[in-house]
C-alpha positions in Angstrom: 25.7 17.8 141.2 26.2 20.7 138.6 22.6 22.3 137.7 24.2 24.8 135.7 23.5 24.1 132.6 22.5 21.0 130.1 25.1 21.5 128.1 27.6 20.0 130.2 25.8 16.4 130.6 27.1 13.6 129.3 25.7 11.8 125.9 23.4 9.5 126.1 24.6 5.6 126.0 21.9 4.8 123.5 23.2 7.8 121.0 26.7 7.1 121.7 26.2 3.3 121.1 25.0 4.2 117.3 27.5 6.1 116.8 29.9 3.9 117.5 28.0 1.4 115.1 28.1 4.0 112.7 32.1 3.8 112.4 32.4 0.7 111.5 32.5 0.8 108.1 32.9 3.5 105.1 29.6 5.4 104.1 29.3 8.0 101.6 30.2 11.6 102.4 28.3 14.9 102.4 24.6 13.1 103.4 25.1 10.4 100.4 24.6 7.8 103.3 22.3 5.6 104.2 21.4 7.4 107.9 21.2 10.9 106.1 19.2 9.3 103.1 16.5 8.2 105.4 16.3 11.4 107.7 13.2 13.2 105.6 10.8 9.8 106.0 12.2 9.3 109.8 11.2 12.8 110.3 8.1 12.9 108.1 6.4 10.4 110.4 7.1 12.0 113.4 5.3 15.3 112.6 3.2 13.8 110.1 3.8 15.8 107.4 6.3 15.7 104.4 9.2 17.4 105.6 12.7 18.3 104.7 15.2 18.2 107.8 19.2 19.2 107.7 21.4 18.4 110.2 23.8 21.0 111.8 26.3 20.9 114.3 25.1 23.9 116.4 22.1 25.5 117.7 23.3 29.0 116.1 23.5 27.7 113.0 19.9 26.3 113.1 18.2 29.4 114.1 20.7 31.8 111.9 20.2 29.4 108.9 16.5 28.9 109.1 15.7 32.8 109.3 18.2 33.2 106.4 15.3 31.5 103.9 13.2 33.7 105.3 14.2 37.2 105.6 15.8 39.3 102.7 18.8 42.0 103.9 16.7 44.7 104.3 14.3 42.6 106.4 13.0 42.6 110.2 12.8 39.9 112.3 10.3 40.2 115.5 11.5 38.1 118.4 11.8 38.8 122.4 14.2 40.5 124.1 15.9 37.4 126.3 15.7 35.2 123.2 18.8 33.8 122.3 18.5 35.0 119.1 18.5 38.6 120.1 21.0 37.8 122.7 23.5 35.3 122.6 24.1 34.1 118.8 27.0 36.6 118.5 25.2 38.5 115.9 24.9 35.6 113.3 20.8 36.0 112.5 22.0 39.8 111.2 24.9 37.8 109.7 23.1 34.9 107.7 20.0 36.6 106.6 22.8 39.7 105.2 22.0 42.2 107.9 18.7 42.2 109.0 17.0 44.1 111.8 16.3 41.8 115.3 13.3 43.9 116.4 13.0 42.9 120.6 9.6 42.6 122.4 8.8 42.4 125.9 6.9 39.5 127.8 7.2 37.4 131.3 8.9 35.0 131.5 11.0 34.9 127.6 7.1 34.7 125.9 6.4 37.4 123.7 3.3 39.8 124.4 1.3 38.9 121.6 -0.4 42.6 122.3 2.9 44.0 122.1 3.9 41.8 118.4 0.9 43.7 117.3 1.6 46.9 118.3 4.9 46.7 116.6 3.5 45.1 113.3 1.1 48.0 113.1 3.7 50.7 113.3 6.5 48.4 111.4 6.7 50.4 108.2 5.4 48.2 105.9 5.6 48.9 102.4 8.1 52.3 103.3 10.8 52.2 102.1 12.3 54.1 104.6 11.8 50.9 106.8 13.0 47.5 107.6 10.5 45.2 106.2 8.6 42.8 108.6 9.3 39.3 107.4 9.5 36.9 110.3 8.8 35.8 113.5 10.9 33.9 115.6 9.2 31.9 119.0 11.2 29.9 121.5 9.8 26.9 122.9 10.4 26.5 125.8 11.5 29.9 126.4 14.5 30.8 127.8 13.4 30.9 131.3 11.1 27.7 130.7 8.1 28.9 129.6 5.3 27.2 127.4 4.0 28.4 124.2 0.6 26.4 124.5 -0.9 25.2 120.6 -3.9 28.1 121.3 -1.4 31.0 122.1 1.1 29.4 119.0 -2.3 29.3 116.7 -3.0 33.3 117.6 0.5 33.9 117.4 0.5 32.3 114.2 -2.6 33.8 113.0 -0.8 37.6 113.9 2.0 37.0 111.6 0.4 35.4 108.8 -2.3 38.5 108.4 1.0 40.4 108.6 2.6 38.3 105.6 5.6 37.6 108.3 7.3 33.6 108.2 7.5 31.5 111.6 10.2 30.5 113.0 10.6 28.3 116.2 14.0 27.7 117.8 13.2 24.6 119.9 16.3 23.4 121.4 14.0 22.6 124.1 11.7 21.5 122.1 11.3 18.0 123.5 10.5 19.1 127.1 7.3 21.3 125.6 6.5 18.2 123.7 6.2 16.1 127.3 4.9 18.8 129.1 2.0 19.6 127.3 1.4 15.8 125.9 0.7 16.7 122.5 1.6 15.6 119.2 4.9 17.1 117.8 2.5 18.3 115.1 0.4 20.2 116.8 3.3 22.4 118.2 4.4 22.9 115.2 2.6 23.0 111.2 -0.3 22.4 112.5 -0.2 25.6 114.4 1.7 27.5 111.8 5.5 27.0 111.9 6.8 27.2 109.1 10.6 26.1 110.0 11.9 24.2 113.3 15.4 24.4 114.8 14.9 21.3 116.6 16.7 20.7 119.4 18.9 17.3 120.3 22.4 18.5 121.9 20.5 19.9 124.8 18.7 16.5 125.3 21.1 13.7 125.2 22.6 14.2 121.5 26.7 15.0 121.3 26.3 17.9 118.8 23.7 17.8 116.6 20.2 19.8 115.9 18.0 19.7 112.7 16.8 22.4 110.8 13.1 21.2 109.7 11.2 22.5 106.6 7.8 22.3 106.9 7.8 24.0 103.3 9.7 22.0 101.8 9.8 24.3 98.6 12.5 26.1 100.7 14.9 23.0 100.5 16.3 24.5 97.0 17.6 27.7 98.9 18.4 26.0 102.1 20.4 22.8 100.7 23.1 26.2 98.9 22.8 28.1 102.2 23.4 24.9 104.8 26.8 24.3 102.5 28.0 28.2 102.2 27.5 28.4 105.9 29.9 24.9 106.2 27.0 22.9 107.5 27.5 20.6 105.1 29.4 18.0 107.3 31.9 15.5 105.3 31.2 12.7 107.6 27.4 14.0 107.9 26.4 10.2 108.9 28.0 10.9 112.9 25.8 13.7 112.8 22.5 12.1 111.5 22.8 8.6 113.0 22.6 10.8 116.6 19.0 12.5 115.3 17.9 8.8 114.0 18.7 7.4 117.2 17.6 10.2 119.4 14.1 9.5 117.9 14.3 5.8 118.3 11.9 3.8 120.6 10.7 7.6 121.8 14.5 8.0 123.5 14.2 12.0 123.0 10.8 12.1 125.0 12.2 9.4 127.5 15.3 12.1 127.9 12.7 14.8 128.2 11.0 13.3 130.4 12.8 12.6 132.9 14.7 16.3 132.9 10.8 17.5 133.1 10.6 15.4 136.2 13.9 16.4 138.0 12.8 20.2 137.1 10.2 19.6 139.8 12.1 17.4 141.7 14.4 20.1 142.5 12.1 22.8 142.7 10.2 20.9 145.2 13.1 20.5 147.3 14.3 24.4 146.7 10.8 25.8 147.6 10.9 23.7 151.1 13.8 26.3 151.4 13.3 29.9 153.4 16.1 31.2 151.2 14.8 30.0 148.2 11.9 31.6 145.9 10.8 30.4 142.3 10.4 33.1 139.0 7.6 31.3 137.8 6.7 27.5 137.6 8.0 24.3 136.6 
């Protein structure tokens, strides 16, 4: 078995099946299909909330896109320092949002200090012009090193930025294993709490290639439809790419996915802690 990494499972059969039903038969191109057409109400119910949601083919361009709409050039964006994000999209937040600043905070375990957001904020330089402006803030959930945002520490998060006038961004391409792990609506994780935009995860879950960008302002749908086609998002056969969200949402398949990578998390750190050699960073 290869634990390395989740990228290099295999799709699952129920995603693969509907895309193979998918190719059946000609569709229209650029989203004009019926799959694509029915994304926004598919996606509306599940956080129970009108919603706007673009598929892309990576997990870069979901973050990168999505702090684009919010952050100008001359913008800061405040996110920790083992985010991927900060880390390991190649540079393309700064290149999307037309140079912006990544500002990187501390906290165990990939979770941002709230304490040290608000130290930051307070000495950010707002209104100088000498300064990067603070415009967003970008959470991972689950972080990079499996940590949980619980829906308190996202409302105080949330609560932070707002009295700072910053947007909220949440790259979950883990999204669905926070979801399971803390048994809570998909809401509740998200608007509810104060997101204003999702990168929500599928690849990393069962999907081929796919993730969705998800507006919970869906006033920034103008801005975001130009920006999803300049950054070639704008897939000509889009209907492989949202038949694998509509099906990934199915019959609950992405929490049935989750759920079961959840439980052989433990599973294997059950077995590694009955090891001498073996010690855990932090818990399952």
């Amino acid at each position: 078995m290869n634990f390395r990494s989740d990228n290099i499972a295999s799709v699952a059969p129920e995603i693969m099946r509907r895309m193979v039903e998918a190719n059946v038969r000609s569709a229209g191109g650029y989203g004009a299909d019926e799959v694509t057409g029915r994304l926004d109400r598919v996606f509306s119910d599940l956080f129970e909330a009108p919603v706007r949601v673009y598929p892309v083919v990576t997990g870069t361009a979901a973050n990168a896109l999505a702090l684009s709409v919010l952050v100008p050039p001359f913008g800061a964006v405040y996110c920790h320092r083992d985010s991927h994000v900060n880390n390991e999209e190649c540079g393309a937040p700064e290149f999307f949002t037309g140079g912006a600043k990544l500002i990187p905070l501390p906290g165990e375990r990939a979770k941002i200090d709230l304490g040290a957001l608000e130290a930051a904020l307070t000495r950010g330089g707002k209104d100088d012009v000498h300064y990067t402006q603070p415009s967003a803030l970008s959470l991972t959930q689950q972080t990079e090193e499996g940590a949980i945002y619980g829906i308190d520490e996202l409302q105080a998060f949330a609560e932070c930025a707002k009295g700072h006038g910053l947007g909220l961004h949440m790259d979950g391409a883990r999204f669905a294993n926070a979801v399971v792990a803390l048994d809570c609506a998909p809401a509740d994780l998200t608007w509810r709490a104060g997101i204003d935009l999702l990168s929500f995860g599928a690849t990393k879950n069962g999907a081929m290639a796919v993730e969705g960008v998800v507006l919970f302002k869906p006033e920034l749908a103008e801005e975001f439809g130009y920006r999803h086609k300049r950054a070639g998002q704008l897939v000509s056969k889009m209907r492989f790419l949202s038949v694998q969200l509509e099906a990934y949402l199915a019959d609950g398949l992405w929490l049935k996915l989750a759920s079961n990578a959840n439980l052989m998390a433990r599973r294997l750190a059950q077995g590694l802690t009955a090891l001498p050699q073996a010690e855990l960073l932090g818990p399952v």
